[in-house]
N, C-alpha and C positions, 0 to 999 in steps of 0.2 A: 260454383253451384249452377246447376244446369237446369232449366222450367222447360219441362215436358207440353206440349199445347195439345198433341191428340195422336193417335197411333195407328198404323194400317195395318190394320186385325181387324175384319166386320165379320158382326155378330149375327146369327142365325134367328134369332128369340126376341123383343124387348127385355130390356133387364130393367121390370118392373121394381125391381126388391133395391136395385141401386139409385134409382129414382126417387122409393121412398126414404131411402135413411138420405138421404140429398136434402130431401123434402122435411122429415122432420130434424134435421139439426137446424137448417134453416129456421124453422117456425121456431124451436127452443131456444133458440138465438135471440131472436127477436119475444119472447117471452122473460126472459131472463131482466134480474135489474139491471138499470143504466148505471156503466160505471162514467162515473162524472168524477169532479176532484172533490168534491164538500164531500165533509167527516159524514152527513147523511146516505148521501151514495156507498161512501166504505163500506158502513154500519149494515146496510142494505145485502150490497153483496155477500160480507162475511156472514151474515146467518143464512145468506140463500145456498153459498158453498157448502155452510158446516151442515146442514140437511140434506143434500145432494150429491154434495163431491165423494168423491175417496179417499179417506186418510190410510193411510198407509200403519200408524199404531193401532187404530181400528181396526181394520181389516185380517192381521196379522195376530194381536194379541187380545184381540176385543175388550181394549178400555174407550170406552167411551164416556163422554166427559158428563161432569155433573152439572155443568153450568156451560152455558152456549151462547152465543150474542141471538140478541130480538130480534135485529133491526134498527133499534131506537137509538135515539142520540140523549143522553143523559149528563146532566150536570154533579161532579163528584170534588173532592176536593183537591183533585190534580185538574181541575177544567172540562171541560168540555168532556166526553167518550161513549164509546157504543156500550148500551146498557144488556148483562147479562143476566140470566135467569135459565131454570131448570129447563130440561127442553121440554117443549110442547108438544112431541111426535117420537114416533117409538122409528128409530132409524135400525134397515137392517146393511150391517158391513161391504155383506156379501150382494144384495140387490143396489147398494151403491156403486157395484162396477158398472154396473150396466147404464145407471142413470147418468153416470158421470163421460159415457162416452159418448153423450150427447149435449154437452156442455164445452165450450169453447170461454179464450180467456180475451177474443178481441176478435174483430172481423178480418183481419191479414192472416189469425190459427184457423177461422174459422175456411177461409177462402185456398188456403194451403190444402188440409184436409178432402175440402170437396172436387179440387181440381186434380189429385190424384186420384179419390175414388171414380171421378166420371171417366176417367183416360182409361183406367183399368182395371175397373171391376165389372165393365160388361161387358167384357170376355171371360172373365173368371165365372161369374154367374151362367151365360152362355153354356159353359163348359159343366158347371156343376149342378142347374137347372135351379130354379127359384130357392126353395125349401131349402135344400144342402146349403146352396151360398148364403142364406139369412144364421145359420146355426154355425156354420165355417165362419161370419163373420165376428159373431159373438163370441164364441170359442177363441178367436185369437187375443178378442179383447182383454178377454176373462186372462190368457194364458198374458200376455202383455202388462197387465196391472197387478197378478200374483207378481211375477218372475220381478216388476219395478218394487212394489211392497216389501218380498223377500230381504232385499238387496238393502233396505232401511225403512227397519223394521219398526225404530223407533220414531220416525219422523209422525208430526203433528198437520205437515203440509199438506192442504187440498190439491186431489191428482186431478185433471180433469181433459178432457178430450177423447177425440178419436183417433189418434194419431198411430196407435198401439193396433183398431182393428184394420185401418187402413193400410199399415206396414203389413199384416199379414196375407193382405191382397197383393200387395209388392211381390210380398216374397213367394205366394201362388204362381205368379205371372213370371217371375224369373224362372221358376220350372219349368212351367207348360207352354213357354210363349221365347223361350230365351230368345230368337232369333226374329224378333216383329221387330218390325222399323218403328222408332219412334220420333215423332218431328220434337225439336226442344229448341228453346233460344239461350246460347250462351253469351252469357256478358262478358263482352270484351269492346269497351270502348261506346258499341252500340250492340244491341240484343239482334247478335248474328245465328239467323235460321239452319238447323244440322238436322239431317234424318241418320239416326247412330241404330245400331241394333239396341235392343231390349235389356243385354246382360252388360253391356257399356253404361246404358244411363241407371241402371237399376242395381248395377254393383257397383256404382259410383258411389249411387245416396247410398249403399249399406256401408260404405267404407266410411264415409263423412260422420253416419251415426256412432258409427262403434268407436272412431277417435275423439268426438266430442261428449260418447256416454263418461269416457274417462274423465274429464272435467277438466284438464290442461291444454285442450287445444286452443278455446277460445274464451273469452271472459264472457259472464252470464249465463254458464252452463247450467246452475244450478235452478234457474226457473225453466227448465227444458227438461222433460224426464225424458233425455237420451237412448238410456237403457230400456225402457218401455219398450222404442221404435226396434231395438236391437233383438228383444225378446219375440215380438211379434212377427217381425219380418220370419224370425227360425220357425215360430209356430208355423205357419204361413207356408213356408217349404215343404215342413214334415207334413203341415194334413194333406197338400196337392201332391206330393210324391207317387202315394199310388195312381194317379189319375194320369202318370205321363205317357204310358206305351198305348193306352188309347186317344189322344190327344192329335188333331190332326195338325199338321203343321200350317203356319200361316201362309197367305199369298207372298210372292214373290214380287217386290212392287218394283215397278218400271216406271221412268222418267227421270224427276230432279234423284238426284242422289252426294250427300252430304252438301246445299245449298247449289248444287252449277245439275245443269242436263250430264247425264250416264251417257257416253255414248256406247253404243257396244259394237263388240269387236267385228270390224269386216272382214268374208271370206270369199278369194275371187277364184 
């Protein structure tokens, strides 16, 4: 796996609009409860998820449950557990995508997330102007948490992230940018510095997700909605498709080149 640090593509604009979803996942980060190990913390989080996340049975078949956790820790006759009661709040399915793509399940998703959208979503914004990229980004979210929900239909599992709108910046950017250097560190031994083009590092991670959406690559697939990432990145492609033949191409970057000095060729 390959960590991108930053790209030579400069942008014409501030990209205000990626600043702020930077900014508020951040802050709902840090609003959110603390998950800690005590059955209190659990109790905490699981009613804060089942009001805010995306269930995927919900969302799909719209059953929505009759009883939900409080919060609270209650004494029953199996011990200790989180006490449930009718819910308190009218939840809707469908505005649950939205809230949930600003919900993270730890600060390495949360920091994953933000280090791709800062490398390359202001160029996409750049290219799409504020307004378009806030609606492109939600759009893919929307199409990324349908397209994961479709696929299991029956599941009870809280979706939660940005991983789905951030893929479909991915997949913008491998359109309209295939060919921008981007600096990345590969592990190998020690985090050795590469400037690779854009459709090397970017058709890397889509090959990684779409072997791991399948769920036999690697163990622990199934707390990763894979296929989200898989679904969004395509959204991601088709809505910046048309924006390619006006798309100017990036600078041409001179100096290091894949870690050592480019030299270029002399003519005597």
């Amino acid at each position: 796996m390959v960590i991108p640090v930053h790209d030579v593509n400069p942008v014409r604009r501030t990209p205000w609009v990626t600043y702020a979803l930077i900014a508020a996942n951040v802050l709902v980060f840090l609003y959110m409860p603390y998950r800690g190990g005590t059955l209190a913390d659990t109790c905490g989080m699981r009613a804060f998820l089942d009001q805010y996340a995306v269930v995927p049975r919900e969302l799909i078949q719209h059953q929505l449950p009759r009883l939900v956790p409080t919060g609270d820790v209650g004494m029953g006759a199996r011990g200790a557990g989180c006490v449930i009661a009718p819910p308190g709040y009218d939840k809707s399915p469908e505005f649950s995508v939205l809230t949930a793509m600003f919900l993270h399940g730890g600060l390495l998703h949360l920091l994953g997330n933000m280090l791709f959208l800062m490398i390359f979503g202001n160029n996409i914004e750049d290219r799409m102007g504020h307004v378009r990229f806030a609606l492109f980004y939600a759009a893919c979210g929307y199409a990324a948490t349908y397209g994961f929900a479709l696929l299991d239909a029956d599941s009870a599992e809280p979706l939660i992230g940005a991983s789905g709108a951030v893929a479909g910046v991915l997949g913008a950017y491998l359109v309209l940018y295939p060919r921008a250097r981007v600096w990345v560190l590969v592990p190998f031994l020690i985090f050795l510095p590469l400037r690779l083009p854009a459709w090397i590092v970017l058709g890397f991670w889509f090959v990684l997700q779409a072997v791991y959406s399948s769920g036999d690559a690697v163990e622990g697939t199934a707390t990763v909605a894979y296929a989200a990432h898989v679904v969004g990145f395509l959204a991601g492609m088709l809505l910046a498709w048309p924006l390619r033949p006006g798309t100017p191409p990036p600078p041409e970057p001179r100096g290091l080149l894949f870690g050592r000095n480019a030299r270029p060729r002399q003519t005597w």
